[in-house]
N, C-alpha and C positions, 0 to 999 in steps of 0.2 A: 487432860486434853489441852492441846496449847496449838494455837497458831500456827498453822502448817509454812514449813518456808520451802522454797525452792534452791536447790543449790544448781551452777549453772551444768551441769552434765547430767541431769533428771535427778529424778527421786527413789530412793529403794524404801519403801513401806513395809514393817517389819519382818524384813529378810521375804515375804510372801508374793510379792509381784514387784516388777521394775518398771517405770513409767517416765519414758523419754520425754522432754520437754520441745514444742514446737512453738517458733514463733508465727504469730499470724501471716501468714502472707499478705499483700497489698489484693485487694479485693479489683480493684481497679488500676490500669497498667496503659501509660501512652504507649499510642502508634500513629507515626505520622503524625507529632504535632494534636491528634484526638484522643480520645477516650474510650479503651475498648471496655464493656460491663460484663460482668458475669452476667446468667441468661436469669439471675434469680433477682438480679437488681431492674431486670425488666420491670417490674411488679412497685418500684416504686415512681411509674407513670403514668398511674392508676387515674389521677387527676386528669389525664388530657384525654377528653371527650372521644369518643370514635365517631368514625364518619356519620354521619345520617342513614346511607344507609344499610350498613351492618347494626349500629342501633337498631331501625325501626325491622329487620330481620329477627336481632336477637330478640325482641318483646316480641314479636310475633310465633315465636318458640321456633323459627325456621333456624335449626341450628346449621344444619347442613349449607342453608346459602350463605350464614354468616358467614361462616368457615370460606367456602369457596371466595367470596369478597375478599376477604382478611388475605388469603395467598395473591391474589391480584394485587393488590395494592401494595403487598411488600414484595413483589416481584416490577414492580414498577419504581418509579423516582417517590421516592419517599423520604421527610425529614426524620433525623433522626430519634428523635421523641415522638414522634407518632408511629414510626418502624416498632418502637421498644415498649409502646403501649398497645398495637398490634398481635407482638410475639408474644406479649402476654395474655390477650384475650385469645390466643388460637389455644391458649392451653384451657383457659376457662371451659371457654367450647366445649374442648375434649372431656373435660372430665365433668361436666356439669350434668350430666344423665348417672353417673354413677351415684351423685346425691341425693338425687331425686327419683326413685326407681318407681315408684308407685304409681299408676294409673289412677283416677279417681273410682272406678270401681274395685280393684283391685284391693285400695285403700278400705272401703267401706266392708270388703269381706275380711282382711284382716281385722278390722275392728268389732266386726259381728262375732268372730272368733269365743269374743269376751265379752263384747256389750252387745248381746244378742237381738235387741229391739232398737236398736240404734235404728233414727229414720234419716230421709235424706237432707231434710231440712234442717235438723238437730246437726248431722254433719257437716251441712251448709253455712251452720251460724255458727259454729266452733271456727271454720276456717275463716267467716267473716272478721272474728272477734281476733284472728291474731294468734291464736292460741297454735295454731300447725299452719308451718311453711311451707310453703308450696312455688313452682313454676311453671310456665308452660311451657312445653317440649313439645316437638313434633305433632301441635296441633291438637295436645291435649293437657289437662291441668295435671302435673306427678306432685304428689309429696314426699317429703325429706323422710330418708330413710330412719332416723328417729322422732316421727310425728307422732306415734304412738305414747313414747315416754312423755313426751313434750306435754301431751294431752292429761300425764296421770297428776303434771305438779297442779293442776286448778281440779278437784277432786266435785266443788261441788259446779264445775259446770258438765264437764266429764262423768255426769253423775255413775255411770255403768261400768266404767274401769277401777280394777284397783289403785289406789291412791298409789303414789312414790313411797317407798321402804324409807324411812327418815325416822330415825332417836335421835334428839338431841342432850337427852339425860346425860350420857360422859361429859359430851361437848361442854355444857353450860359445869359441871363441875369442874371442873378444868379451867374455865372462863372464870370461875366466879376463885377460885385458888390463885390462880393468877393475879387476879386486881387486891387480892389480900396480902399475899407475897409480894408482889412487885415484881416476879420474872418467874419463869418455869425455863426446869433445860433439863433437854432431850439428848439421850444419848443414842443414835439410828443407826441400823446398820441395813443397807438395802443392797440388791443381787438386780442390775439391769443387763436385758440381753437381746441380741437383735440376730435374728436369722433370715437369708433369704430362702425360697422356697424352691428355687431355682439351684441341681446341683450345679456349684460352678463349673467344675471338670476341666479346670484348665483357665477358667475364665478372669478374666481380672474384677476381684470386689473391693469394693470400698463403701466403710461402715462409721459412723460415726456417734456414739451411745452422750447424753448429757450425766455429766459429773457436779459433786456441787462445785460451787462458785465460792473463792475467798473471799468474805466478806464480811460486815462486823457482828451479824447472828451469827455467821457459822465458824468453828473454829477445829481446830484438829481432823483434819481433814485425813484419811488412811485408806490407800488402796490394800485390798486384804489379798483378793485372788482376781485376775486377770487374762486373758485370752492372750499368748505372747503377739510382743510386734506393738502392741497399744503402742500412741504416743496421745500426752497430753496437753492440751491448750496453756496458754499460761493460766494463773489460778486469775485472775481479773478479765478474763475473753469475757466480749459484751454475749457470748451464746457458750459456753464450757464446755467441753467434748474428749471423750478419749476417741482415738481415729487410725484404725487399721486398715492395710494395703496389702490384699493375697491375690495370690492365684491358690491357693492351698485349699482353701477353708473357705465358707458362707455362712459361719456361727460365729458370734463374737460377744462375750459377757464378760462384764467387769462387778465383782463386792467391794462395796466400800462401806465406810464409816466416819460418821463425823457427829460434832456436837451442835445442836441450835440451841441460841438462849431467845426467848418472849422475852422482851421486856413490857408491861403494862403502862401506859401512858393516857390519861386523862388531859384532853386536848384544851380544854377550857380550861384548866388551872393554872396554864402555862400564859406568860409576859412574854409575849413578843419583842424583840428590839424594834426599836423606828423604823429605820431603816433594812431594807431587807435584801439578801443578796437575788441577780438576774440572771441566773444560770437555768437552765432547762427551764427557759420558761420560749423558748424560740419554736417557730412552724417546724412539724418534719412531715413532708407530704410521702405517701399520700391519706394516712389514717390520722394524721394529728395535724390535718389542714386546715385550719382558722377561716372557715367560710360564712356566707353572711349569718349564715341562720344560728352557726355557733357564736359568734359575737355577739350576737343580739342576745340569746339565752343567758349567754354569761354575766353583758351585764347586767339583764335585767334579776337575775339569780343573786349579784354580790354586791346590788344596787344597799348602799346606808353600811354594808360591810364594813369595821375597822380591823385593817390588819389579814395576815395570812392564817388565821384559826378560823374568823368566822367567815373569810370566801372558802375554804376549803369546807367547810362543816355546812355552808350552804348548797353547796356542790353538792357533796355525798348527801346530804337531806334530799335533794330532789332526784338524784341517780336511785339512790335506794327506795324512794317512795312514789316512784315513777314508773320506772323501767323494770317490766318482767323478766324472768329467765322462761327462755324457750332456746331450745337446741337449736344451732347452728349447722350451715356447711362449711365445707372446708373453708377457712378465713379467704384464701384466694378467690373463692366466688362473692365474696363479698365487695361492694363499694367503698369508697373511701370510709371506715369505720366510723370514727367518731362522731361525724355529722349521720352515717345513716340510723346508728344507734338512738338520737337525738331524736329522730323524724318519727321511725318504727318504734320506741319505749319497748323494742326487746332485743334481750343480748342475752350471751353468757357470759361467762369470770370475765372473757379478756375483750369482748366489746362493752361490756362496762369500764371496766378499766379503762379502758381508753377514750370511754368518754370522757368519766372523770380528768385524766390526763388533760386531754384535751381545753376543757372546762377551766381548768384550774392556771394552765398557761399562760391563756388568754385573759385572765383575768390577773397576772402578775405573779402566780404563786409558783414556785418550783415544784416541776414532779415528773416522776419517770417510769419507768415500767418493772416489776422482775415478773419471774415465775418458774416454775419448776412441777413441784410436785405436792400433791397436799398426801400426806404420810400419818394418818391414823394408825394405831396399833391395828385393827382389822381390815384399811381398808387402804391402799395404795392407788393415787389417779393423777393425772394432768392438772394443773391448776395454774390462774394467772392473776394478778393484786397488783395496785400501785403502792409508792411511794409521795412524801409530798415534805416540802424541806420549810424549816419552822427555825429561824435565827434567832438566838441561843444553842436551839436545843438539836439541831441537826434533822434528819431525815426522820420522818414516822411514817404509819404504815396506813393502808387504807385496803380494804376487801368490799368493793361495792355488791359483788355476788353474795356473798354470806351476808352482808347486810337486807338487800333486796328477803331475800331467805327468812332472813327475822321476822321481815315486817310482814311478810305472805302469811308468817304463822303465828303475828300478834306477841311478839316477844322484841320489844322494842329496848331490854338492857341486853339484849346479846347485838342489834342492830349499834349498837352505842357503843360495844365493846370495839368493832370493827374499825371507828373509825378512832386513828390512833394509834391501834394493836392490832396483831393477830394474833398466835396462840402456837405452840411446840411442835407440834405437827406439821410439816413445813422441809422441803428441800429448795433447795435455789442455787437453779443451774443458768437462767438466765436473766441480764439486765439491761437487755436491749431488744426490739421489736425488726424485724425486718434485716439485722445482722449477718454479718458471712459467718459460718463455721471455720473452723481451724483443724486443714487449709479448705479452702473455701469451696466447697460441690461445684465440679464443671458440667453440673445439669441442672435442670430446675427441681429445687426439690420436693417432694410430696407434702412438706408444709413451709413454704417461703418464710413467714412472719417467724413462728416460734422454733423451737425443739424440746420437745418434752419428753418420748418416749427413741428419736432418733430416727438415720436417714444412711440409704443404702444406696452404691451404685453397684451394677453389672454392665462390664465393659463401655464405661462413659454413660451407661442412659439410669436415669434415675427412676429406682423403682416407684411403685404404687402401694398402697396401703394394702391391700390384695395380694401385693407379691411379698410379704415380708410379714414375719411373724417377732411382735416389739412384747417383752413382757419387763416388768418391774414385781420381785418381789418382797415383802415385807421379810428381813432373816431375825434382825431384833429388836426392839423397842425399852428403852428403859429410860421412865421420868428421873428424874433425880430431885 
């Protein structure tokens, strides 16, 4: 397996699929001397405050008058970053009851379901403690359509549910091979595919599925079988995609294959140079915005710190020994991340990451984001990790999720392993947050930030998670 290259009239991947090469489009395009945005770059104006009173509507769970506010106002003289963080909260609106579908009793009979003697207070003080997210809508408190799961990772407060299904036995052998070896490499072969649910029947779709990413773990990169028509991003797209255009078809699947190498890195063994390089250590608003409370964290976190190992190793100490995992909504109902992550001490993979992120910027250190997939032999999912850059030795890795994880179950050499390394298991299709696709959704798409599993249109409007059936499956798996 060798370093996939590109010739400039695409790529034929052995003789079994052909895969045109697209260059990105400009995301952004003057008119009249301004700026017209994609409706998805709405979302990075996340930071400009909303009125007072659609604010005090939306805490009041009146979604409905939000909404009605939000059209008045952008039906009126309006600037054009408050227009653009407007157009983004009308979408919030809209889809923030689908996250939240649960009534509070509703909530408590699914959970009687299984913790049969559960009381209300016992309920009360679960939701107190953090443990299940919840909003108010329409005048009553709903919770998050996985508040259940949420509930089974704290097993002894959740005393009546079953715990979360978690072996770590492969994991930590693998982990502990790895730091013996010096690198594990995986050779993967995965099958993703995205269907709408809707026959098109004439209709115009557009699909666009994540491929991996060129990059210095992955290498021999091989499309095997493909949906014709594919075209693919170049191999360094900050989001990587193959990206079909029908009226034909509303199926679209692509096999590929490629290699990841782990490398193992013990972060403290490593000499710093003095001087260190200031790249990606800059604000990107609106999840990696430098606000006071993260300034302050930081430096009181990498206060007597020398150097970029022990601010970053102070970072990840207090992300991983802080901040729970509890499931999330969709990242767009979310505040600016990094600081709300900060406030709350609960995320998943990619609101820890970007604390971290965050954290570490601010404090001088370079670091950036990828994510893809995490690709166990048995078990294929979403998943998101930073980066964090260490001069000498270039970029190393950092999993504040799987660390947090460690530490919940008292395994503090696999929480050690994390940071530094990750481990063979691993696709990476993207290395940037908040990116256009290649060419870039002319709607908003059903996950703004990432792409992990992929993103549909029918005739311009951009589906729902609802409307679309996204699978990835595992075809082969071989350590080497």
């Amino acid at each position: 397996y060798t370093d996939a290259t590109v010739p400039a009239g695409g790529r034929d991947c052995d003789g079994a699929a052909s895969c045109d090469i697209i260059e990105p489009s400009a995301s952004r395009s003057a008119r009249n001397g301004g700026v017209v945005m994609t409706k998805n770059e709405d979302f990075r104006y996340l930071c400009v405050d909303l009125p007072g009173d659609i604010a005090r509507r939306k805490a009041a769970g009146d979604l409905s008058g939000a909404l009605r506010l939000v059209e008045a106002r952008l039906a009126g003289d309006c600037e054009p970053e408050l227009a653009a963080r407007l157009r983004c909260e009308r979408v919030r609106l809209q889809r923030l009851p689908r996250d939240y579908p649960y009534p509070r009793v509703q909530a408590l009979e699914l959970l009687r379901r299984e913790w049969k003697d559960i009381t209300d207070g016992q309920f009360d003080a679960l939701v107190d403690a953090g443990r299940a997210d919840w909003r108010y809508i329409n005048g009553e408190m709903r919770l998050h359509e996985d508040f259940v799961d949420s509930l089974r990772i704290y097993p002894k407060e959740a005393v009546g549910l079953a715990p979360e299904a978690e072996d770590n036995t492969l994991r930590n052998q693998i982990l502990a091979r790895m730091e013996a070896e010096g690198s594990l490499t995986a050779v993967i072969t995965l099958r993703a595919a995205i269907r709408s649910k809707q026959a098109p029947a004439g209709r115009e779709v557009q699909a666009w599925l994540p491929i991996p990413l060129e990059c210095p773990q992955q290498s021999g990169i091989e499309f095997l079988e493909m949906t014709p028509g594919g075209v693919c991003a170049p191999g360094d797209a900050p989001q990587r995609t193959v990206w079909w255009k029908s009226r034909e078809r509303g199926d679209f699947s692509v096999t590929y294959r490629y290699c990841y190498r782990a490398d193992y890195v013990s972060p403290a063994s490593l000499t710093p140079d003095p001087v260190q390089p200031d790249f990606d250590t800059g604000e990107e608003t609106p999840h990696l915005a430098f606000t006071p409370y993260l300034r302050a964290l930081a430096a009181r976190l990498t206060a007597g710190c020398r150097g970029p190992v022990e601010k970053a190793a102070a970072i990840y100490d207090y992300v991983t020994g802080h901040v729970d995992y509890r499931y999330q909504p969709a990242y767009l109902q979310l505040p600016p991340i990094a600081d709300y992550c900060a406030r709350e001490l609960r995320g998943d993979c990619g609101v820890m990451a970007l604390l971290f992120i965050a954290l570490c910027r601010i404090a001088g250190v370079p670091a950036r984001w990828e994510s893809g997939l995490s690709v166990r032999p048995d078990h294929v999912g979403p998943h998101d990790w930073a980066q964090f850059y260490v001069q000498p030795y270039g970029w190393l890795w950092c999993d504040c999720s799987f660390g947090s994880s460690a530490r919940r179950k008292g395994e503090d050499q696999r929480r050690a392993h994390y940071f530094g390394s990750l481990d063979p298991w691993r696709m990476v299709a993207n290395r940037a947050c908040l990116a256009p696709l290649t060419p870039p959704d002319p709607e908003v798409r059903w996950d703004p930030y990432d792409n992990q599993l992929g993103e549909m249109t029918l005739d311009g409007r951009g589906l729902t998670g609802d409307e679309m059936e996204r699978t990835v499956e595992m075809v082969e798996f071989q350590l080497l």
